[in-house]
N, C-alpha and C positions, 0 to 999 in steps of 0.2 A: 288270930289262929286261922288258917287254912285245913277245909278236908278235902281231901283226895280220892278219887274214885274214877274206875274207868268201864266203860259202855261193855258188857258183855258180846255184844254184835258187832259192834265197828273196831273197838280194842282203842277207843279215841281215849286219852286219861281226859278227868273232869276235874280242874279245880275251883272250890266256891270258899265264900268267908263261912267259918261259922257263926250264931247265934251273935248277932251283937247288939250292947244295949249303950242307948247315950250315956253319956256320963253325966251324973246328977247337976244342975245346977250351969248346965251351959248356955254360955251367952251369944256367944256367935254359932251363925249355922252352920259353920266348916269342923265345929268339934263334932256337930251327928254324921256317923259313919253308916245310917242307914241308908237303905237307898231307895227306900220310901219316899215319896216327896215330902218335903214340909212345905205348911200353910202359904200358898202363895205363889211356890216354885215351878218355873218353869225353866226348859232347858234344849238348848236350842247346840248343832254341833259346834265344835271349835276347827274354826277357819282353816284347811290345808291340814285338819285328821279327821276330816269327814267319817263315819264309821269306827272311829277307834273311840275318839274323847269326847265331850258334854260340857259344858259348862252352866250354869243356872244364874238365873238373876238375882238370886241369893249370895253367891259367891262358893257356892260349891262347884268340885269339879268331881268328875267319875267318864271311868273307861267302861267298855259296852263291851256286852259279851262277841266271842269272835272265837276261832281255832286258829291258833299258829303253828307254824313249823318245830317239830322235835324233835333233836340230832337221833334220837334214842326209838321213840314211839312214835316217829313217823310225824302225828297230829298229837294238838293237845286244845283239851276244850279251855277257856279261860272262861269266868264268869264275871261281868262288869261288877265292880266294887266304886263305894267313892274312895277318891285318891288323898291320903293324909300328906295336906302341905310341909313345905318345911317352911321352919319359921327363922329368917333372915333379921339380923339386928345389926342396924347401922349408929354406933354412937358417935353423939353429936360432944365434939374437945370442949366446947363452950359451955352449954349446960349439962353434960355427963349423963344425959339420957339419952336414950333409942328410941331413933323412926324402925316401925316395924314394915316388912313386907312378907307376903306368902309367896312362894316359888313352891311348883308342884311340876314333875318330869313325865316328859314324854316320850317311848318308845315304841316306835314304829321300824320294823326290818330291822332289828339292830342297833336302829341308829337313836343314839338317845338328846332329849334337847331339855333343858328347863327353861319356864315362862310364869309371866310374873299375874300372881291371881287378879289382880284390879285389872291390868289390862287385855288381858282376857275379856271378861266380864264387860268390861268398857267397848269393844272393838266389837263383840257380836249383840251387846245391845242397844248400842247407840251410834256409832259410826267407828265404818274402817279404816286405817290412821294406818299410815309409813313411820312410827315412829321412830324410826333413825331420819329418815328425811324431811320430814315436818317441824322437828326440833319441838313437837309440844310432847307436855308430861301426864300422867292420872294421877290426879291425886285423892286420897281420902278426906270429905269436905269439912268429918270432926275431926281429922289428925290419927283417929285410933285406925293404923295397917291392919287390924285385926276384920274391921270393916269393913268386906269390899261387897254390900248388897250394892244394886245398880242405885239405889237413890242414893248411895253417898257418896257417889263418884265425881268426880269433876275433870274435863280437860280444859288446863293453863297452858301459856307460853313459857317460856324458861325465865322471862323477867318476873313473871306473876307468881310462879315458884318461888325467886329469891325473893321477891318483897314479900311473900307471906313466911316465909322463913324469918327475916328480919323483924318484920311485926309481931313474931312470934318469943322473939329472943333468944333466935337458933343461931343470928351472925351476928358480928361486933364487925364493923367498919373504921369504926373508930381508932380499932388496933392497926386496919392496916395504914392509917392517917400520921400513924405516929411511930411504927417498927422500921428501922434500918433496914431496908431494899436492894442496897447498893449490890448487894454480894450475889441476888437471885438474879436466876436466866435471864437473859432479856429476851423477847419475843418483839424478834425484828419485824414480825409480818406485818404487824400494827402501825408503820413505816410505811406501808406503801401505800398508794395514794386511791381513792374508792369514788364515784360519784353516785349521786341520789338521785333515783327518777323518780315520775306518777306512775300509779297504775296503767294511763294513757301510753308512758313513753318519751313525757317532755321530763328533760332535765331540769332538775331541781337545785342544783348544788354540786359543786366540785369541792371531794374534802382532802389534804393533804396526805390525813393518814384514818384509819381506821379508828385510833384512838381520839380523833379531832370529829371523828362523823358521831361517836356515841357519846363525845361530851355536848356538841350542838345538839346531839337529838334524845337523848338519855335512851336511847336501843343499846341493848347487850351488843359488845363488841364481837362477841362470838356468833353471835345470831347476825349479824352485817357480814362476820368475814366469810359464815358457810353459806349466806346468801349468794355473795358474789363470785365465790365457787360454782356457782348450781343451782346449790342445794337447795331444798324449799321453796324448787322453783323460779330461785333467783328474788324470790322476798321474800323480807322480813320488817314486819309490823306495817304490811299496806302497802310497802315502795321497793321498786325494782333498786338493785343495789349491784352496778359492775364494776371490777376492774379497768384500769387501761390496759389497751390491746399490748398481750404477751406478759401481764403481770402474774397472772392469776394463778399461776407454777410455782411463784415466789413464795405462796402463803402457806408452804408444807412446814 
């Protein structure tokens, strides 16, 4: 519930939450919507909304008081609250349960974004990550998305994702060893030919094709081919990974 109220002298309108109380019995700290700290909490801003958002090493998030533009009244006061995530369910075809994640939205000028609560959390308290370009993940380190205090955090690679996926009983490989393939896309890209360097520089290996460099080297094929795009730098898993000159167009 919202009350409403506006400044006798400026004519600013004030919105604040009313009274609110935890809900008995709560396990994670993202269900108290006070905005009192709890034991421990600290809260530092979220990267590129400086001023607007917070996030704490609890795993809560909250927007800070500010005045925005109002088509109507000119101004209007807003009073930071914590922000109630939405809770995201990804079910797993194999064992018919959900990986949970929190997503919580952010608007600033209009313009609205949603971002995902762990890496949040992960990015302002342990290191800053491109994660589109790094190709690593956050993961929750007992499984439960409900979880995102900073100690439960962990950042993986996307191989160390899927092996803990698999050790988990989230993949069966096994299926794809034995189902009829013929009739799926083929993905030509894995066709063209990739070579492996050191960190140095020196050439390691010349491999025919993409799929020939991650069965000698058990690296995700995917993590080799947006290497040698670019991406991450141009490695993955320690070694420089390029194309032959003029291929690397070929791998869309």
């Amino acid at each position: 519930m919202i009350n409403v109220s506006r400044c006798s002298r400026s004519g600013i309108l004030f919105m604040s939450e009313e009274n609110y109380t935890a809900p008995l019995g709560s396990k994670y700290p993202y269900e108290n919507r006070l905005i009192k700290n709890l034991k421990g909490e600290t809260w530092k801003d979220v990267r590129n909304y400086e001023g607007y958002y917070q996030v704490s090493n609890l795993g809560r998030v909250k927007s800070l008081d500010r005045i925005i533009p109002h088509s109507r009244l000119n101004q209007q006061f807003v009073k930071g609250r914590i922000l109630k995530p939405k809770v995201v369910k990804d079910f797993n075809k194999l064992t018919g349960d959900a990986m949970i994640s929190l997503q919580v939205s952010f608007t600033v000028e209009g313009v609205t974004r949603y971002h995902n609560i762990r890496r949040l959390v992960f990015a302002r308290f342990r290191k800053k990550i491109a994660f589109e370009k790094d190709g690593m993940y956050v993961i929750n380190k007992d499984g439960d998305g409900y979880n995102n205090r900073i100690s439960n955090l962990k950042l993986v690679s996307k191989s160390e994702k899927q092996r803990r996926s698999i050790d988990n009983g989230r993949q069966d490989f096994e299926y794809l060893k034995m189902v009829d393939r013929s009739a799926w896309k083929k993905n030509y890209s894995r066709r063209i030919a990739v070579s492996q360097y050191s960190a140095n520089g020196k050439l390691i290996k010349n491999y025919k094709s993409i799929r020939q460099a991650h069965e000698a080297t058990g690296f995700d094929s995917k993590g080799i081919s947006n290497a040698a795009k670019g991406l991450y730098g141009g490695y993955w898993r320690g070694f420089k990974w390029k194309f032959p000159t003029g291929k690397a167009n070929m791998t869309k």
